[in-house]
N, C-alpha and C positions, 0 to 999 in steps of 0.2 A: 540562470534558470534553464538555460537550454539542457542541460545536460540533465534535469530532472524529467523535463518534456518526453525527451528521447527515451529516457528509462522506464519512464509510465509506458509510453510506447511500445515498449520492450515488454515491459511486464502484459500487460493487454494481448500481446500477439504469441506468448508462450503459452496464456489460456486458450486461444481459439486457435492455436495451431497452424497458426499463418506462418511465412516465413519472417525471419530478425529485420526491423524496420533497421540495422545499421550493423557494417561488417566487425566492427569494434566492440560491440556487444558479444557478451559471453554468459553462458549460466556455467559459475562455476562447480562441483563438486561437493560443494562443502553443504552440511544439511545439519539445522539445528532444530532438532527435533521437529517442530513443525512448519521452520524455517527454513527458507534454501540462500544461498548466496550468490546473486548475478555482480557482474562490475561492466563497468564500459570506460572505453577513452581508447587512444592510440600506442599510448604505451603505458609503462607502469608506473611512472613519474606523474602523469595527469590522469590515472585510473581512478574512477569513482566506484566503491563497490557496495551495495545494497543487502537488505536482506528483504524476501519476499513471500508471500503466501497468496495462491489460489485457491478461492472460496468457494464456496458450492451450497447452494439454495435448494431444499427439495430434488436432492439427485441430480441436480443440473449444476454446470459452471453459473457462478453468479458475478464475480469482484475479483477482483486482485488489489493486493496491500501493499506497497513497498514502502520501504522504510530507512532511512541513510541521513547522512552529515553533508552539508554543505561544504561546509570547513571543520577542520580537528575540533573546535571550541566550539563551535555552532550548538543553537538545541538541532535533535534532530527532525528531520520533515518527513513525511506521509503524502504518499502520492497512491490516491483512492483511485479505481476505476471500476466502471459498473457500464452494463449493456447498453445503448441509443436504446431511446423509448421506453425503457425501464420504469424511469426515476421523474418523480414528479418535481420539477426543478427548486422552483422558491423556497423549498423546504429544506432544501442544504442536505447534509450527512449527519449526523449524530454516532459517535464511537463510544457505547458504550463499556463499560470495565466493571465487572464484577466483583470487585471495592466499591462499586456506587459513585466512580468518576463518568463524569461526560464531558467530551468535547463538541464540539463541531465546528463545521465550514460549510461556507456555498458551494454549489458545484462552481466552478474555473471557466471553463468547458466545455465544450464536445465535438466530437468530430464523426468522421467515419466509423474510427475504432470503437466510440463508447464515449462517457461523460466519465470528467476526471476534476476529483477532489482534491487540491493540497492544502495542508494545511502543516504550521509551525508546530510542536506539541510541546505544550507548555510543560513547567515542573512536576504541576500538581497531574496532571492528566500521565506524563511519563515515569514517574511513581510508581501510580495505579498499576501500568502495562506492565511493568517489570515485578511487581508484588502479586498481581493478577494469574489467575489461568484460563481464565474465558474472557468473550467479549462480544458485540455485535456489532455490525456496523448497524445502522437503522436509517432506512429513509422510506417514502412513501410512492407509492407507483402511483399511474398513471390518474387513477380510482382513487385517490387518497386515502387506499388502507398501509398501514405500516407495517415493511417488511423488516423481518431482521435477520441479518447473512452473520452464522455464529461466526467466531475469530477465535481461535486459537495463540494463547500468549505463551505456550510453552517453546521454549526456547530463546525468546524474543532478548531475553537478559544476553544469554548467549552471543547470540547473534551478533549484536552491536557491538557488545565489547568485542567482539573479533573484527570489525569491519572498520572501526574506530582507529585513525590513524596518528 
C-alpha cells in the first residue's frame, strides 16, 4: 500500500501546487478526456501508473480522484482526497454514479495534506463508472450539511484500459 499512499500524495500536491512529495513521481502527458495519467516507481519495471482528476466545488479546488490497479488482475482502487477540516469524518465518502450506483468508505486518514479515502471498487459500483458520465463524490462538512464534488466519468473507461498492464 505504500505506493498508493505516495500517489494519493502526489495527487493532493498537483492540486495545491506544492512541490512532488517524491522524485519518481511523474504526471505523464497522456489525458483522457477528463482524465490525465500520473505513474511512479524507480523504473519502468516497478512503475505503477494511475489515472486521475481534480475536482473543483463552487469555483474552488475541492478532491482529487485517482484511480489504478494494484496488480494486472486486481479490481481497481480509489484513492480519494479532500481538504483537512473539510469533511465531517464518521460519515465516510459516498461516490455516487449516475446509473443509481453508490459506494462508499471511511476516511483512512489524515494528515497535513487533507483526508484520504480508499477504497476497493467492487463490480457493480465499476460498471456504473465505466457506463456512467457523471458522478459525485458526497460527504458532509463540518455542519453536517452534505456536499457534493461533481465527477466527471468521461474518459474513465479510457483511462484504465490504457494504464492496465
Amino acid at each position: 500500500m505504500p505506493a498508493f499512499r505516495s500517489i494519493a500524495l502526489l495527487v493532493l500536491a498537483l492540486i495545491t501546487s506544492t512541490p512532488a512529495v517524491s522524485q519518481s513521481v511523474r504526471e505523464t502527458k497522456r489525458v483522457f478526456q477528463d482524465w490525465q495519467e500520473g505513474c511512479e516507481g524507480s523504473s519502468e519495471s516497478n512503475e505503477v501508473c494511475f489515472i486521475f482528476q481534480r475536482l473543483s466545488y463552487q469555483d474552488r479546488p475541492a478532491a482529487n480522484i485517482m484511480v489504478g490497479f494494484k496488480q494486472p488482475q486486481a479490481k481497481p482502487m480509489a484513492v480519494i482526497n479532500l481538504p483537512l477540516g473539510a469533511v465531517l469524518l464518521p460519515d465516510g465518502l459516498r461516490i455516487k454514479i449516475d446509473k443509481g450506483v453508490d459506494g462508499w468508505a471511511p476516511f483512512r486518514f489524515c494528515d497535513k495534506l487533507g483526508c484520504h479515502v480508499e477504497i476497493e471498487i467492487d463490480d457493480k459500483l465499476f460498471l456504473a463508472m465505466k457506463a456512467g458520465l457523471n458522478g459525485v463524490l458526497a460527504f458532509k462538512d463540518l455542519n453536517g450539511r452534505e456536499i457534493e464534488v461533481p465527477l466527471s466519468l468521461r474518459g474513465f473507461t479510457a483511462g484504465l484500459t490504457a494504464i492496465r498492464r
